[in-house]
N, C-alpha and C positions, 0 to 999 in steps of 0.2 A: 782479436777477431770477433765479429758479430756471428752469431747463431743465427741461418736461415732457416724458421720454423713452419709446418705446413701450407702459410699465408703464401710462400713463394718470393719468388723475386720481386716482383711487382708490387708486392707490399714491402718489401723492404724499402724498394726506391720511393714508394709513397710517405711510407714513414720517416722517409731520410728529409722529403720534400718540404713535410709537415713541420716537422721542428728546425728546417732553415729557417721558413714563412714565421715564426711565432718568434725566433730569439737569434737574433744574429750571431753573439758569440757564441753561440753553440756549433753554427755554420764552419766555422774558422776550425775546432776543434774536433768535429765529427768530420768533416769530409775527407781529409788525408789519411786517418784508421780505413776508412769506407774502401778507399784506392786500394789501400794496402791490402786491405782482406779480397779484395776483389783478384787482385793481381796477386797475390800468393796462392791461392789454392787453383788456378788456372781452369777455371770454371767461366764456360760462355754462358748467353742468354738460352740455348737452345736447353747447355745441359740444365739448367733451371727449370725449362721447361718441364723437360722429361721428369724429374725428381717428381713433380707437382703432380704429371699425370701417375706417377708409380703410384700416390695414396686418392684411390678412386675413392675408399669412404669419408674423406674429407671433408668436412662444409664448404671448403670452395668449388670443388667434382661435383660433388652431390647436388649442389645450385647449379651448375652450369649443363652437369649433362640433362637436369628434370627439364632446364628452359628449352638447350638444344632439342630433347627426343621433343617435344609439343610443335617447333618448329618445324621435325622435321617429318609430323605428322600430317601435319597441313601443305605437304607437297608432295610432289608424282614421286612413282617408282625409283626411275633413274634420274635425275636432274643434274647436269654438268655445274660446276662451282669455276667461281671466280678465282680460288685462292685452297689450298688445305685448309681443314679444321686444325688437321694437330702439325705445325710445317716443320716440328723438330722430330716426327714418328714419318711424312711422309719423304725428310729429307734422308731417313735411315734410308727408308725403302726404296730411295732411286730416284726423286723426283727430284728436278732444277726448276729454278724461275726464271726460266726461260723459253722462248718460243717454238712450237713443236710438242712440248710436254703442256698434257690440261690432268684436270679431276674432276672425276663422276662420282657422284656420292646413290648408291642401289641399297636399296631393303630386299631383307628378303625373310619371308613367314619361319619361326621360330617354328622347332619342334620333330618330331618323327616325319614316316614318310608311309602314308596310308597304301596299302595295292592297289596299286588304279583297279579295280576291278568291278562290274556293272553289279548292283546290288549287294555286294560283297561276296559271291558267289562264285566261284573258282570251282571249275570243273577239272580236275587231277586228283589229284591222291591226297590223304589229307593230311604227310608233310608239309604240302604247301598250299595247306587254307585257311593259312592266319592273313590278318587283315589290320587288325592293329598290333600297336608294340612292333612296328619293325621299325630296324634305323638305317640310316640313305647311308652307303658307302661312303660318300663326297661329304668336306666337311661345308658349312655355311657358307664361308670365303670363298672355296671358289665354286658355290654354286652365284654368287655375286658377279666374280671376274665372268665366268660364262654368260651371263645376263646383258652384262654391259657391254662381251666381245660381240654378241648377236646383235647388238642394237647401231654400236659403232664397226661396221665392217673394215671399215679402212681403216681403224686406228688399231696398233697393237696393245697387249695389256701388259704392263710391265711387273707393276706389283701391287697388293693391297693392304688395306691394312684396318682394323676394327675399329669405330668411333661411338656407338651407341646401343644402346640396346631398351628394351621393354618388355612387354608380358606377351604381343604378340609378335616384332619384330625385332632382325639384327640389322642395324645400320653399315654396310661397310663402304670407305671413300676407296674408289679405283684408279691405282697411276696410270694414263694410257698418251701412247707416244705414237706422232705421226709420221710411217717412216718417209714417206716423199719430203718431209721438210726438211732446206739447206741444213737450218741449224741444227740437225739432228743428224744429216747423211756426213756432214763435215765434221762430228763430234767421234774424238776417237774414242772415246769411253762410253759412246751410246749408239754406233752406228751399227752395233751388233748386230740389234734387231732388226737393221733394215735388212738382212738375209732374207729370202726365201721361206726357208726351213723354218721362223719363227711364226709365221702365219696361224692366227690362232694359237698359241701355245696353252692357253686357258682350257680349251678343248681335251687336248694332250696329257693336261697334268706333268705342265713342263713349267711351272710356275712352281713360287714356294711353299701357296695353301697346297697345290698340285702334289708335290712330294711330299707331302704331310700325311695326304692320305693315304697315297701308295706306298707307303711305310719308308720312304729314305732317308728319315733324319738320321737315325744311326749307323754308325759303323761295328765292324770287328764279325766273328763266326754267328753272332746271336741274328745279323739280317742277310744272312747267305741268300738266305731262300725269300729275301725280297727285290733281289738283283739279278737280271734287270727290271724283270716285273713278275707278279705273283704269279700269273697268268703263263710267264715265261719259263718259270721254273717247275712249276705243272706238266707244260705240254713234256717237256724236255723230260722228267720225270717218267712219264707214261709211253716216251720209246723206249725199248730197252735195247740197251748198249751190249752184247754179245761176244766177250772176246775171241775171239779163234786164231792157233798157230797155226798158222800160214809156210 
């Protein structure tokens, strides 16, 4: 079996390419090992993919995302994409190539989240008259998916997923599905969304950056008290419950 080394798939198949082109009998003698390792270890193009993105300090990452972020400097806020950047990170996240499903690719400003407050002047008490060093409840992502749900009304957001970054923004591409289309209201596995109740779920924090924030990735006694929401287990806290025999 051949070693698939940071270069990736794409280099390997390059490399395979190269020395057919230069030496025939090499052809004859490399390509059926080639099949063999391919087809033993049951590895797709996708998962190659992935591998590739796992080493971002890589010199092929490092080249591709310096060229992408300059690209995607020199364009608007939100701008809808022909295709994914990463189709093996948007096909985790729920996206088909197919009609009804698109991607928005949204920046959004790196960093804390200042008081909106006119001169920095907060008229209370002076617990709360800091100004900097505070940090937004909401993480990046889905201040993203929010961006893209206000801009695309009709469409729903499905999921998102991180592609770039720099010193002053986060780049993130947005799955978002149209629920009026056939090919989406006739998909068993996607007509979910065309419910009612999903309407904006970006909004909601009914998404997966969504629940990230509101603390639901875990389970067990240690997130009692983030279920069903922080808020909820507050209020509920502060009636008291009074037993009385009756």
């Amino acid at each position: 079996r051949y070693k698939v080394t940071s270069v990736g798939f794409s280099g390997l198949v390059a490399w395979h390419a190269q020395h057919t082109a230069v030496c025939s009998p090499c052809s004859a003698s490399f390509s059926r090992p080639l099949a063999l390792s391919l087809s033993g270890n049951k590895m797709g193009a996708y998962k190659y993919v992935e591998e590739l993105w796992r080493k971002k300090q890589s010199d092929v990452l490092r080249f591709l995302l310096r060229v992408r972020c300059w690209e995607f400097r020199q364009l608007p806020g939100i701008v809808r994409l022909a295709r994914p950047s990463r189709p093996d990170k948007a096909r985790r996240m729920g996206y088909k190539a197919k009609q009804g499903f698109c991607v928005y690719r949204v920046r959004v400003r790196r960093g804390g989240r200042k008081r909106p407050v006119h001169k920095g002047i907060v008229y209370g008490k002076p617990v709360n008259q800091g100004i900097t060093q505070l940090k937004p409840n909401r993480n990046h992502r889905s201040m993203a998916e929010e961006r893209v749900g206000r801009k695309c009304g009709g469409l729903r957001v499905l999921n998102s997923y991180w592609v770039n970054q720099d010193s002053t923004y986060k780049y993130f591409e947005v799955i978002m599905i149209d629920p009026h289309h056939n090919g989406v209201r006739n998909d068993p596995r996607a007509n979910w969304i065309c419910n009612p109740v999903h309407k904006h779920r970006e909004l909601r924090g009914l998404t997966s950056a969504g629940q990230k924030y509101r603390g639901l990735r875990g389970k067990g006694h240690n997130y009692n008290k983030a279920r069903p929401s922080k808020r909820a287990t507050w209020r509920r806290n502060q009636n008291p419950s009074l037993r009385r025999y009756r």
